[in-house]
C-alpha positions in Angstrom: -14.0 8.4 23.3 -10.1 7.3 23.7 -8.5 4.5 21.8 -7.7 1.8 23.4 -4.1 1.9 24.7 -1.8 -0.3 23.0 0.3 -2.5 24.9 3.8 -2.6 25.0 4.0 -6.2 24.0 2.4 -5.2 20.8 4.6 -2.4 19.8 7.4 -4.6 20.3 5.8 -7.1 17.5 5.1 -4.4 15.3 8.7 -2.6 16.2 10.3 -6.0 15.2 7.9 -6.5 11.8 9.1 -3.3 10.8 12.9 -4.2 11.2 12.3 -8.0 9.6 10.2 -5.7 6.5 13.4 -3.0 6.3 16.0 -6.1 6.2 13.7 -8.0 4.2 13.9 -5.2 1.6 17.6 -4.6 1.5 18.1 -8.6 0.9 14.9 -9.4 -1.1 15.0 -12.5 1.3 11.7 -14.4 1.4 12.5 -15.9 5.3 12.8 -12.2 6.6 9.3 -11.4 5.1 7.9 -14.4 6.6 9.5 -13.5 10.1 7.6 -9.7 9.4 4.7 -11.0 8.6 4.4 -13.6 12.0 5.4 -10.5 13.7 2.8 -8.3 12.8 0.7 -11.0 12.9 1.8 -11.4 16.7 1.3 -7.6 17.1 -2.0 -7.7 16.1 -3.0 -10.8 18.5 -2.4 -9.0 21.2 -3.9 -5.5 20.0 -6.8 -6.6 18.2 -8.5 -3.8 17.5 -5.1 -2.0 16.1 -5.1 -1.7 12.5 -1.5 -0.8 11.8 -0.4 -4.5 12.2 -2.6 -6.1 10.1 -2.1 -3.3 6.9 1.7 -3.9 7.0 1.0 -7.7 7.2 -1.6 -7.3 4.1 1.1 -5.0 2.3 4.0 -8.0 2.9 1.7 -10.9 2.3 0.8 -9.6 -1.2 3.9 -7.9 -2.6 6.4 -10.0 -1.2 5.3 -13.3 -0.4 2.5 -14.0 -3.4 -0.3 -14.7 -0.9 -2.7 -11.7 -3.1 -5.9 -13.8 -1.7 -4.9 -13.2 1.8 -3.8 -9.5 1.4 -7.0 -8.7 -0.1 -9.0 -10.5 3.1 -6.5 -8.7 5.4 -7.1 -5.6 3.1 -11.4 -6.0 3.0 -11.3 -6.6 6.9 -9.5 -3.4 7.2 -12.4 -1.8 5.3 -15.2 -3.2 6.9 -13.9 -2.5 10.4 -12.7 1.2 9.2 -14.5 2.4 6.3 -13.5 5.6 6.1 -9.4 5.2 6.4 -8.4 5.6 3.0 -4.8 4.0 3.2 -6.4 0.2 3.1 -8.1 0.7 0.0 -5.1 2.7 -1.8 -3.1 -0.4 -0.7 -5.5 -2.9 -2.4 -5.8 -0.9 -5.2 -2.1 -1.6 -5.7 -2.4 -4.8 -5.3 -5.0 -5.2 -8.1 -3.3 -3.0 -10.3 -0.1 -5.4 -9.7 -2.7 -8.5 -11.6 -3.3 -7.5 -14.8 -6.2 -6.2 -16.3 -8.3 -8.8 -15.3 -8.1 -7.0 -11.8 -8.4 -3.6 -13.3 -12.1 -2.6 -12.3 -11.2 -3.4 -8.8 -7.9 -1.0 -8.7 -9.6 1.5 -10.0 -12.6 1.1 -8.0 -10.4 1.2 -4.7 -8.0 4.3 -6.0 -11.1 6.1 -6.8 -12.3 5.6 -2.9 -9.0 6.9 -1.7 -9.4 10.1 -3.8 -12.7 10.5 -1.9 -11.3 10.1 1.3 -7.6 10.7 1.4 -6.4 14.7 2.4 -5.2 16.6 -0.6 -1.8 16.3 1.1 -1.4 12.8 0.9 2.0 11.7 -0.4 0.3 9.3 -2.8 -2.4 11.2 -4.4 -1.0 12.2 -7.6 0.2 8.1 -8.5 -3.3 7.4 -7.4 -4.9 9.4 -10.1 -2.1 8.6 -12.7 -2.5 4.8 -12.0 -6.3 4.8 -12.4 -6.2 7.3 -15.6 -3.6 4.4 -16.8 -5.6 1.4 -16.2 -9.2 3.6 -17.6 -6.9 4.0 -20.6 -5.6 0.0 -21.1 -9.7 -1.3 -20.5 -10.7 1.4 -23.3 -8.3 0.7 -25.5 -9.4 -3.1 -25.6 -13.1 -2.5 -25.1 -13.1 -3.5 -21.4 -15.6 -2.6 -19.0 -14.8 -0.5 -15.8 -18.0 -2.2 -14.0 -17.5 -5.0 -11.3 -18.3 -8.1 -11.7 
């Protein structure tokens, strides 16, 4: 079966998120991420079933404007609607890793399913497995569990 064709309209959101997240970068300005994240947003309205739009939109909504409650919706949906692309789950596993220990079980939880399912090229593969030896390490070494709650 094809995938859906996406329409121009929704490249042109997604084309213009990108641009707002590369300016938004080189000036750390909060506005600009906004502007990327209603862009993507936009993208995805009018390709719903496109998943590109909504992990950049997770990816600026938790690292750059503090909404870590929303990414990780934006980041679950992703899952449940695609459970075997391992970028979403590497992505949230950031995110938890970013919110202390606390969050721990969950980052290492989510790295551990993009091992499984991420190619052996992957560009991220190796920080994935130093990240979750790293956070095994900090829950040892205060008596933390690894188990989710």
């Amino acid at each position: 079966m094809s995938e859906a064709k996406i329409p121009l309209t929704a490249k042109l959101w997604f084309a213009w998120g990108q641009s707002c997240t590369y300016w938004g970068n080189r000036t750390l300005s909060k506005q600009i991420y906004r502007w990327a994240f209603d862009a993507y947003t936009r993208a995805q309205s009018y390709a719903p079933w496109w998943s590109m739009p909504v992990l950049r939109r997770a990816v600026i909504r938790g690292r750059e404007l503090d909404d870590y409650a929303g990414a990780v919706r934006d980041f679950s949906d992703l899952i449940k609607q695609d459970p075997e692309w391992a970028e979403p789950y590497l992505q949230r596993g950031i995110l938890h890793s970013f919110h202390g220990l606390q969050s721990a079980a969950r980052a290492i939880a989510d790295f551990d399913q993009f091992l499984k399912l991420a190619p052996a090229t992957h560009t991220w593969r190796a920080d994935a497995e130093r990240l979750t030896e790293r956070l095994r390490e900090d829950l040892q070494e205060r008596g933390w569990s690894e188990q989710l709650d």
